[in-house]
N, C-alpha and C positions, 0 to 999 in steps of 0.2 A: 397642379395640372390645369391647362387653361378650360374652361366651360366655356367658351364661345364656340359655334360649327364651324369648322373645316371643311368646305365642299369640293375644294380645287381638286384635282385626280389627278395631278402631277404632285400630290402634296403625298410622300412615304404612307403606304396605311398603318404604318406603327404611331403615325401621330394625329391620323386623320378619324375622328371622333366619331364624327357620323357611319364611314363604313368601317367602324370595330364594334361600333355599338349594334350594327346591324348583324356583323359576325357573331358577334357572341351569343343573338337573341337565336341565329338558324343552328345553336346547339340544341336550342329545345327539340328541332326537328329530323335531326345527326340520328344514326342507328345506334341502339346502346353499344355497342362490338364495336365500333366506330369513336364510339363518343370519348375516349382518353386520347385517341391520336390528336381528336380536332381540338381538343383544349390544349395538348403540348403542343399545338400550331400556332394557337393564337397568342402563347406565353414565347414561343422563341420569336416573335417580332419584338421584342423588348419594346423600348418609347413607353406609351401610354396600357400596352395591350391589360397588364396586369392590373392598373388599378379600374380600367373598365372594366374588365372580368370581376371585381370586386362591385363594383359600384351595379350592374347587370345581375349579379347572381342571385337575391330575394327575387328576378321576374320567372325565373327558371323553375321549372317542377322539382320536388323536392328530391328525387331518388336523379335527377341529373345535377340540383346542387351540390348534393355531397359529391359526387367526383370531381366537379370543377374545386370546390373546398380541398379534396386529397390531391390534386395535382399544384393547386397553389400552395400548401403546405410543402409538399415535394420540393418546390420550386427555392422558397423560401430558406427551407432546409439548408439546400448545399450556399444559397446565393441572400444571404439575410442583409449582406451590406446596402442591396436591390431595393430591399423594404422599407427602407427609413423615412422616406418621404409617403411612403402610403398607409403609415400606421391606422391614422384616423378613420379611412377605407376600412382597414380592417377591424376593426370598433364598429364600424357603422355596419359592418356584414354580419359582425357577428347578431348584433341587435334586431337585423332585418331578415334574416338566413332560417333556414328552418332547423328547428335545434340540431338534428344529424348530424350536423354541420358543424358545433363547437367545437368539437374537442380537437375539431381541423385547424380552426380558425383560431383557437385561442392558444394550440401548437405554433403558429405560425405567428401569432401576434407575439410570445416569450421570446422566439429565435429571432428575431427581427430584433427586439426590445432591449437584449441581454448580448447579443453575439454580432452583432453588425460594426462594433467598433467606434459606437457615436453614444453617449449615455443620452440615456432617453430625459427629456424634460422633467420635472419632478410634478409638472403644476397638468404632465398628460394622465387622463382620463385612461382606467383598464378596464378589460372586460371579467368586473371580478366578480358578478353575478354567474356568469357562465362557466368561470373555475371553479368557482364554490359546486355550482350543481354536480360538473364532472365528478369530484371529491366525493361525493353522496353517492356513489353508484358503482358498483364493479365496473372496470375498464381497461383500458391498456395501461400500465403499470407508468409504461413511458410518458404517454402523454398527460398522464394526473399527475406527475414531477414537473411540468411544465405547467401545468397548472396551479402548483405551489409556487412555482416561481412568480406567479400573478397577483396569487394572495399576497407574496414579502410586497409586492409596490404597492401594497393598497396600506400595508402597517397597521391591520387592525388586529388585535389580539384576542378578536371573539372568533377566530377561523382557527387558532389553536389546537381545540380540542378536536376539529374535523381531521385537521393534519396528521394527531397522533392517534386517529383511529386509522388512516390511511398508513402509517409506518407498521403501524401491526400489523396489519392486511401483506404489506410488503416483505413484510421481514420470515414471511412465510417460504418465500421467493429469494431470499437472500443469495442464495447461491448465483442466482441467474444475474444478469446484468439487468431485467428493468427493477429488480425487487432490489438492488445495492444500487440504482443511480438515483431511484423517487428516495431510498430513505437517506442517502448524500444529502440530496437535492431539499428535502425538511429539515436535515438539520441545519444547513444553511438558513433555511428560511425561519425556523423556530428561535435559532440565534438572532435574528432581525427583529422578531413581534416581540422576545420573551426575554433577550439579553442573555448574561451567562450566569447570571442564577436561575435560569430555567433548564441548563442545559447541565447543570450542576445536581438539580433538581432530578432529572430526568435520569441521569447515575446513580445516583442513593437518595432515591424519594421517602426511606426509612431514618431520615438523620433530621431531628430534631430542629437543630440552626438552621439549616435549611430551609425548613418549615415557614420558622418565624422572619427569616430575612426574605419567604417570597412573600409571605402575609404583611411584611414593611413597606416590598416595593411596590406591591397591587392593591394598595391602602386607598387609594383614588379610585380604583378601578370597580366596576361593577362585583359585590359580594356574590350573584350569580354565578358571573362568570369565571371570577376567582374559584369559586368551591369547582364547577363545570371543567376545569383545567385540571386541579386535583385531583378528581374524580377520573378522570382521561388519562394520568401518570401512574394513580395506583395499581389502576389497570391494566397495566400493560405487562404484567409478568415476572418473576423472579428472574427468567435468565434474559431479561431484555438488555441488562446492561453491560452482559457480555456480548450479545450479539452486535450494539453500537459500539460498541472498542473495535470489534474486528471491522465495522465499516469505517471510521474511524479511520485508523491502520492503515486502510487500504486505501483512504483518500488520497487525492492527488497531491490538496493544500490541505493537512490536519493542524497548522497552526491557529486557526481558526478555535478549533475545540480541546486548545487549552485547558481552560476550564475543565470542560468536565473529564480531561483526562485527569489534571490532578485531583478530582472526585475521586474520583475508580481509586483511586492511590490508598483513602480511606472505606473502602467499600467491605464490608465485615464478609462477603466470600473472597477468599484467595485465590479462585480462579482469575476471579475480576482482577483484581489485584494485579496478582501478573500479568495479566493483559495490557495492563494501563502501565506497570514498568515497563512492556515491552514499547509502547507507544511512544514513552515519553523519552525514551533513547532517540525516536528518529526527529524531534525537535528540540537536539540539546542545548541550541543558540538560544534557548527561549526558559536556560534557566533551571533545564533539568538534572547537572549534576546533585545541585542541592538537594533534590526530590529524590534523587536515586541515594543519595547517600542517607539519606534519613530509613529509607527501606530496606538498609543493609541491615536494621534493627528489628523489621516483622518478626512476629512469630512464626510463620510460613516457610519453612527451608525453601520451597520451590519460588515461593516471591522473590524471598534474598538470593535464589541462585539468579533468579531472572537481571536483579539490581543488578550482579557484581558482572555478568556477561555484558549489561547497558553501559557500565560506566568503561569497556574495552573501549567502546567506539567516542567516549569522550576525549578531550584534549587531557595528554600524558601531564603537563603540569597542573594542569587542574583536579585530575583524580588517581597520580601514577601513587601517590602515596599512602593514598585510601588505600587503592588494592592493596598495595604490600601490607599494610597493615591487616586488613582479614587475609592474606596469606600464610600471616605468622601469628593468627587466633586460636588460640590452641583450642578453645571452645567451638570451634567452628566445626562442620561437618566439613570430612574429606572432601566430597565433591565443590565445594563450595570454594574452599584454598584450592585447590587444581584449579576450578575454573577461573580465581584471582591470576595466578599465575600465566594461564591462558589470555586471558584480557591484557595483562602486561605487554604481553605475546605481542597481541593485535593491535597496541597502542606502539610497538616495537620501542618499549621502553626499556634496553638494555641495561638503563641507568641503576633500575629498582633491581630488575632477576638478579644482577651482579651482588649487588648486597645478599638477597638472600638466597645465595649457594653456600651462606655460611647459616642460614638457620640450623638452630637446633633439633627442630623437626626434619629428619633423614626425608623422607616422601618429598620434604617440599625444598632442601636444596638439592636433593638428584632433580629434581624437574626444571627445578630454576637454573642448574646447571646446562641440561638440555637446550632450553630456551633460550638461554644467552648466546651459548654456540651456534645456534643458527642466527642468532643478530650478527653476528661478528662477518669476518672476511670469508668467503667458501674454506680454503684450503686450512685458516687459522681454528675454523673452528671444527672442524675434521680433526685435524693435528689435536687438538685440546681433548674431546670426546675420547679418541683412540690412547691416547695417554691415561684418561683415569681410570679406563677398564682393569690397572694391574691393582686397581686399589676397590674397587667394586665386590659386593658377595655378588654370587651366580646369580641369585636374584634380582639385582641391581645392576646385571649387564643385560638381562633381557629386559628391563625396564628402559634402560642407553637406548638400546635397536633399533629403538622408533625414532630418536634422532640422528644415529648413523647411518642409516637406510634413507632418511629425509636428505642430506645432505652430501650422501657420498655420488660421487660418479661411475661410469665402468671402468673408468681410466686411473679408477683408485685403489683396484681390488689389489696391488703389492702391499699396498699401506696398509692396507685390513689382514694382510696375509702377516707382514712385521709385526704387527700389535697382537698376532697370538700370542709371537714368544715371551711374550710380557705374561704372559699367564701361568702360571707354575703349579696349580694344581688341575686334575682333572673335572671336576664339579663346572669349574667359571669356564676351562677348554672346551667341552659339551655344549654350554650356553652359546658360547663365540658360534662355533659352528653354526649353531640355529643361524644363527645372524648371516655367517656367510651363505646359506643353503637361498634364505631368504634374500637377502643382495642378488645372488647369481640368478635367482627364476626372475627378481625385478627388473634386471638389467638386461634380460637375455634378448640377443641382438648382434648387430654387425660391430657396433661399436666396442661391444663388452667380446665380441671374438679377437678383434684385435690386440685390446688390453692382452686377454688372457695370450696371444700369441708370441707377444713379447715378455713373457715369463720364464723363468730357469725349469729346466726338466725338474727338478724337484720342487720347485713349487706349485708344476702342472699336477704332479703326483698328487702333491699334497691334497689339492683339491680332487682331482678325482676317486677319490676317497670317499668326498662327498654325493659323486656322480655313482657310487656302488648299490646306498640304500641302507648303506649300514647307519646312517642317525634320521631314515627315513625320507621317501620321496627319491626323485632321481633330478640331477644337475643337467645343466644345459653340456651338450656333448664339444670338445674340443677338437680341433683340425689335429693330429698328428701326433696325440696323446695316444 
């Protein structure tokens, strides 16, 4: 900005120094009720107005700085690309402003610094004096995550321990959006001071290697503040390292905290545990089949169930053969081979369920049979499903149901009506019925009226039969039955 006076009055007052600087001094004498219009007055001239509102606001009483502070901040906010050239302004405000005023200024200095689309110089000066204090103090939750954000440019690793008393404070709040973006927003910045053995650290601060790989890398570092940091982590609670997974999780970019997700993976609760399989599914590019299949060996049924549902959303050649393999684990818990065969499902690897519709465990090739048919062609795997019903115990047809029902249309109920007479005793006829009782309430509609209209008077019978109540419930009614 130029520092010579501009006195011409033909010259825009967005660029004219002398009457902005005069503007900005008559807010000392603006009605308070007044006094936010006439600073978003002086900010919507763009030009110069903002960094002399900067450069002017140490002259101002202090209870009218902080509003010029919260409307520059405001300003900032939505428009931080604006800021770039006035960082140093805003440094110099914070330094000369009355404290009030920080946690406005040094909000506005992070958005400026971080979000404006120009990486800030490495060799600029921050205001990490005034972050650090914010940090010390109850405050708005928001604004001390921006004020972490202050502390990462400054890279010193004695702000540490401040950070992770600030994350417990926050994690109180986790539910709400400032208590999950400050503690985002630390572990971002504790990854920058502390690397990813801090953040490994911060997962299972009870594991011994750990220990001695932080006490290798802060071998330089002040023994103070080493112990000051560990003292800060032991601190922080048995269920903390559940509650960072689920922030974690819920990040935007969790490829970052790597790391300590495959901590969690070793973590001696199995809460955590499945937490951190659950995580490590949504960054599989980065390696976590491996990690998931190693976890199909926990002790923990509920971790391995967690693994074998992760490794669905993997690529089929990379884990269609794991699954099949605890499919056909005879060791395995039921739920755990269902959910294999599920995951197949969701990888729509046809390739493996085909194989095992011939295992020798009955449970798991009726399911694998199931599943295949719905990979295949609509109508072929219709045809397939209604076919094996003549060779099913009754128990094994109402097991089918769920994939008949998934598959069938209204325009199918003759075919479902042919595949009774495949049934020759009364036990597996009963079951069928379920099946059609359930199709007709599923389908019940215009669509499923017409089917049923183009049917033979005995086959109308047939089902109305079902419309009587005699195997329970009442059927959707027929035009002319």
């Amino acid at each position: 900005m130029p520092t010579h006076r501009i006195s011409d009055e033909s010259v825009p007052l967005k660029y004219d120094l002398r009457r902005l600087r005069s503007r900005v001094r008559r807010l000392g004498r603006v009605p308070m009720a007044k006094l936010d219009d006439a600073v978003c007055d002086i900010i919507d001239l763009k030009g110069f107005s903002v960094a002399v509102l900067l450069q002017q606001l140490p002259a101002l009483p202090a209870d009218r700085q902080k509003h010029v502070s919260m409307k520059v901040e405001d300003f900032l906010f939505f428009h931080p690309g604006r800021g770039r050239k006035i960082l140093p302004r805003i440094l110099r405000a914070v330094e000369l402003s009355d404290v009030s005023c920080h946690p406005h200024l040094v909000s506005a200095f992070a958005d400026v610094a971080n979000r404006s689309g120009v990486r800030r110089r490495v060799d600029m000066p921050a205001p990490l004096a005034a972050a650090e204090a914010m940090l010390r103090e109850e405050g708005d939750l928001v604004r001390q995550g921006k004020a972490v954000e202050i502390l990462a440019m400054g890279k010193d690793p004695a702000c540490i321990p401040l950070i992770l008393k600030g994350v417990s404070r926050a994690l109180k709040y986790i539910d709400q959006y400032a208590g999950f973006h400050f503690t985002e927003t630390a572990l971002f910045a504790l990854r920058i001071l502390g690397g990813d053995s801090m953040l490994r650290l911060l997962m299972n601060p009870a594991s011994p290697t750990l220990h001695t790989q932080f006490r290798i890398e802060w071998q330089n570092r002040s023994p103070e503040l080493a112990k000051d940091v560990l003292n800060a982590i032991l601190g922080l609670g048995d269920d903390f390292a559940g509650l960072i997974l689920k922030v974690v999780d819920l990040a935007e970019f969790n490829l970052p905290f790597l790391a300590m997700i495959q901590e969690g993976l070793s973590h001696p609760d199995k809460w955590v545990r499945q937490m951190a399989v659950e995580s490590m599914s949504k960054i599989a590019d980065a390696g976590a089949p491996e990690h998931l299949e190693r976890m199909l060996a926990d002790p923990a049924p509920e971790v391995r169930l967690m693994a074998v549902s992760s490794l669905g959303g993997c690529p089929a050649d990379k884990t269609g053969s794991i699954l099949a393999g605890i499919a056909s684990r005879e060791s395995e818990t039921y739920e755990i081979r269902i959910n294999a065969l599920y995951a197949l499902f969701s990888q729509k690897n046809r390739v493996e369920l085909e194989k095992l519709t011939a295992s020798p465990t009955h449970f798991v090739g009726l399911h694998a049979l199931g599943l295949a048919s719905l990979l295949q062609n609509r109508d072929d795997g219709l045809k397939r499903l209604l076919e094996s019903l003549g060779t099913q115990s009754a128990e094994d047809v109402k097991d089918i149901a769920h994939y008949i029902l998934e598959i069938a249309r209204p325009e199918d109920v003759g075919k479902l009506l042919e595949a009774r007479k495949r049934l020759s005793d009364a036990t597996r006829t009963d079951a069928f019925f379920q099946i059609m009782r359930l199709f007709l309430e599923k389908q019940r509609g215009p669509s499923l009226d017409k089917a049923l209209a183009a049917l033979s008077a005995t086959e109308r019978n047939a089902l109305d039969v079902l419309g009587t109540g005699v195997f329970g419930g009442k059927g959707p009614e027929t035009d002319g039955d």
